[in-house]
MIVO-292031 format. One line per 8 residues: for each residue x, y, z of N, C-alpha, C, O. Coordinates in Angstrom, 1 decimal, m for minus. Layout:
N
X Y Z X Y Z X Y Z X Y Z; ... .
This chain:
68
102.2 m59.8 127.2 101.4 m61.0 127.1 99.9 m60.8 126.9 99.4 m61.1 125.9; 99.3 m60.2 127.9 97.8 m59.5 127.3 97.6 m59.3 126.5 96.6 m59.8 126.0; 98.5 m58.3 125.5 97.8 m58.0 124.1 98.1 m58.8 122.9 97.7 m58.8 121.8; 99.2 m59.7 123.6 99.2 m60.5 122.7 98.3 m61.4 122.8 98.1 m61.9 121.8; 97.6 m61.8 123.9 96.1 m62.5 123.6 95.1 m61.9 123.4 94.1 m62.6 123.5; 95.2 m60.6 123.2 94.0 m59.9 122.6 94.2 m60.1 121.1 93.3 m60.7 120.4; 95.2 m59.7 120.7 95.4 m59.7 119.5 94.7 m61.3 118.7 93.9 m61.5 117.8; 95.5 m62.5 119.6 95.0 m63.8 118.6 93.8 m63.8 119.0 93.2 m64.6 118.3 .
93.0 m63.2 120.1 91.5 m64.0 120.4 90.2 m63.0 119.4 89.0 m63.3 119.2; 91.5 m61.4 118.8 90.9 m60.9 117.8 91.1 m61.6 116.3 90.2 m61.6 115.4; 92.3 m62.2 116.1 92.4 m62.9 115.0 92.2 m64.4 114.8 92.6 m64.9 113.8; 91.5 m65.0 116.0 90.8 m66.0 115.7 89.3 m66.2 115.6 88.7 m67.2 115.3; 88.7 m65.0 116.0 87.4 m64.6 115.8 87.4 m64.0 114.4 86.3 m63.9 113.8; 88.3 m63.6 114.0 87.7 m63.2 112.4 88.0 m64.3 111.7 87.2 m64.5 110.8; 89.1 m65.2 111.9 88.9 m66.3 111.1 87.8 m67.0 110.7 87.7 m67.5 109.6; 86.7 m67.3 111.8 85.4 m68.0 112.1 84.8 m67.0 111.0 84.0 m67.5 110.2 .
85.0 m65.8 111.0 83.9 m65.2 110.4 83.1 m63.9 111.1 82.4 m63.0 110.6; 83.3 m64.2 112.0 82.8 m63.4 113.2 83.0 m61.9 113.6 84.2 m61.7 113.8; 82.6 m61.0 113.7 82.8 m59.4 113.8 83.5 m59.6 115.2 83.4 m60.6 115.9; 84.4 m58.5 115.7 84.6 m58.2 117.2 84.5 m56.4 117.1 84.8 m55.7 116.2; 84.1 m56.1 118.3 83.7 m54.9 118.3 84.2 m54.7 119.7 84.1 m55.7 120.4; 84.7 m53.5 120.3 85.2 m52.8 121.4 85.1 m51.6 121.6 85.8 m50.8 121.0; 84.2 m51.3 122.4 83.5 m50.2 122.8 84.3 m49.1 123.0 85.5 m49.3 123.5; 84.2 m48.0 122.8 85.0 m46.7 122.9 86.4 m46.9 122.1 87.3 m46.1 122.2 .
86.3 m48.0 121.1 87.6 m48.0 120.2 87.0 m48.1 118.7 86.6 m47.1 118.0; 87.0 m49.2 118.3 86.8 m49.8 116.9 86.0 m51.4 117.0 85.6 m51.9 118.0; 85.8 m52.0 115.3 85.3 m53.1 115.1 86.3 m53.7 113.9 86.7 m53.4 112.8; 86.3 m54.4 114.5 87.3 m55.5 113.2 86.1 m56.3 112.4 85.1 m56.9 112.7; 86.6 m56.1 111.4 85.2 m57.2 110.8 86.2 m57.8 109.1 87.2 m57.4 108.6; 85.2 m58.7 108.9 86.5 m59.8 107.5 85.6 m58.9 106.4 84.4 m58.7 106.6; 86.4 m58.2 105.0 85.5 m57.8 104.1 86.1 m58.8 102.8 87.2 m59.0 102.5; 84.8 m59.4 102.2 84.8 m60.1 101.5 85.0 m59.5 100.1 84.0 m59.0 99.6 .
86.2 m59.4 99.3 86.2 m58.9 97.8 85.7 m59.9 97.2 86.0 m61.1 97.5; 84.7 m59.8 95.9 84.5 m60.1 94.5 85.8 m60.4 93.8 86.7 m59.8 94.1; 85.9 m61.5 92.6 86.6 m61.6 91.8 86.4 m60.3 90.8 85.4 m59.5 91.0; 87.4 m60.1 89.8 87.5 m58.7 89.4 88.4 m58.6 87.9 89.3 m59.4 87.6; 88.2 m58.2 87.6 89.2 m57.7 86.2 90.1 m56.7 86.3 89.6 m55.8 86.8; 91.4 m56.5 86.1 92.0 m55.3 86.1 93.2 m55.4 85.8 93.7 m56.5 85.9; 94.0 m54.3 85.3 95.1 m53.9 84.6 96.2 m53.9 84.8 96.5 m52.8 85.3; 97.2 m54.6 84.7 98.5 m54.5 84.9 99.5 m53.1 84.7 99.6 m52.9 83.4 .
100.0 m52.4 85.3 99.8 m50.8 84.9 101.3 m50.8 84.5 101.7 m49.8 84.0; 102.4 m51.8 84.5 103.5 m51.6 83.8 103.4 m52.1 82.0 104.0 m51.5 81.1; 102.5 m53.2 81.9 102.1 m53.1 80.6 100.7 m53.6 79.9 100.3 m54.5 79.2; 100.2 m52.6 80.6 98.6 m52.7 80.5 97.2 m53.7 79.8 96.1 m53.6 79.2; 98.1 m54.8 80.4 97.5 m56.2 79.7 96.3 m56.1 81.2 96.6 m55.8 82.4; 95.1 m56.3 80.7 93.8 m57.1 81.5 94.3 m58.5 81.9 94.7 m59.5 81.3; 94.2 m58.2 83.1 94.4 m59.6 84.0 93.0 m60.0 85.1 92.2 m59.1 85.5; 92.9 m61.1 85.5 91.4 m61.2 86.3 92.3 m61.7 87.8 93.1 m62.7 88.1 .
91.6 m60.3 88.9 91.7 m60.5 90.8 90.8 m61.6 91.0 89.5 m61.6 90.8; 91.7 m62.8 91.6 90.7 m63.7 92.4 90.0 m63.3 93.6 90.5 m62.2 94.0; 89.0 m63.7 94.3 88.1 m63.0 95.2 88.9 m63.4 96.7 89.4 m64.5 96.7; 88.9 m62.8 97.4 90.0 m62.7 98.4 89.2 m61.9 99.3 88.4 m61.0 98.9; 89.6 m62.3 101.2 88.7 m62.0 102.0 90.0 m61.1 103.0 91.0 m61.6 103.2; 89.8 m59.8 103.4 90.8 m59.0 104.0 90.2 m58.5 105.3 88.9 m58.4 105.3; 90.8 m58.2 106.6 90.4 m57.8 107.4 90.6 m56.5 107.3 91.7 m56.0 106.8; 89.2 m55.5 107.9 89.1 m54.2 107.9 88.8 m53.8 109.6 88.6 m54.8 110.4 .
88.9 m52.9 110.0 89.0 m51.9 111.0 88.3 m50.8 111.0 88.7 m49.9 110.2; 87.1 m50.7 111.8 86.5 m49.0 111.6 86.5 m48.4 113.1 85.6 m48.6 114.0; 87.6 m47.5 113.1 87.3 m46.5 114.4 86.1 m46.4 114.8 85.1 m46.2 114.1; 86.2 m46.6 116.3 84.6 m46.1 117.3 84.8 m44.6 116.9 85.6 m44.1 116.2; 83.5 m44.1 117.7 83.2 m43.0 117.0 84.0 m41.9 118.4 84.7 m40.9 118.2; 83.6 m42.5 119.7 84.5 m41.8 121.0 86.2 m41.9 120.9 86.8 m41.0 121.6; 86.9 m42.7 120.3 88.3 m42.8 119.6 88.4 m42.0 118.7 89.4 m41.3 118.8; 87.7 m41.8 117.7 87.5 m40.4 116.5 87.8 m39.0 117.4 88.9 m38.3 117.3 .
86.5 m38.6 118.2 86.4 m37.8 118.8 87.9 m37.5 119.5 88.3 m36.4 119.3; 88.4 m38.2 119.9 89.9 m37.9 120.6 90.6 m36.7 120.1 91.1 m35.8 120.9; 90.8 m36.7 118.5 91.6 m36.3 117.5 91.2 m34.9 116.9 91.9 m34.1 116.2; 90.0 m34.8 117.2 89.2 m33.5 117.0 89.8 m31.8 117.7 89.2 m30.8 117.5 .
C-alpha cells in the first residue's frame, strides 16, 4: 500500500508538470519532445512524430555509487 502511494503521489506530480526528486535515489522529471520528421524503416516513406511529453528518471548520484 505505501508504495503504491508513492508511486501515484509520484505520478500525479508529474502530471501537473512538476519535478519530484528523492534524495539518495533519483528525480522523475516530464521530458517534453518536439514534433519531428522521420522514417518508416520497413518502407522508408518520411512520416512527421507528433510532439509528445514522456516521463524520464535520472539516478542520484549516492544510488550510482552503490554499483561501483
Amino acid at each position: 500500500a505505501a508504495i503504491n502511494a508513492v508511486v501515484d503521489t509520484i505520478q500525479e506530480t508529474l502530471k501537473k508538470g512538476d519535478k519530484v526528486a528523492i534524495a539518495g535515489f533519483g528525480t522523475f522529471d516530464v521530458l517534453n519532445r518536439k514534433a519531428r520528421t522521420g522514417r518508416n524503416p520497413s518502407t522508408g516513406e518520411t512520416i512527421q512524430i507528433a510532439a509528445s511529453k514522456s516521463p524520464k528518471f535520472k539516478v542520484g548520484k549516492a544510488f550510482k555509487d552503490l554499483f561501483k
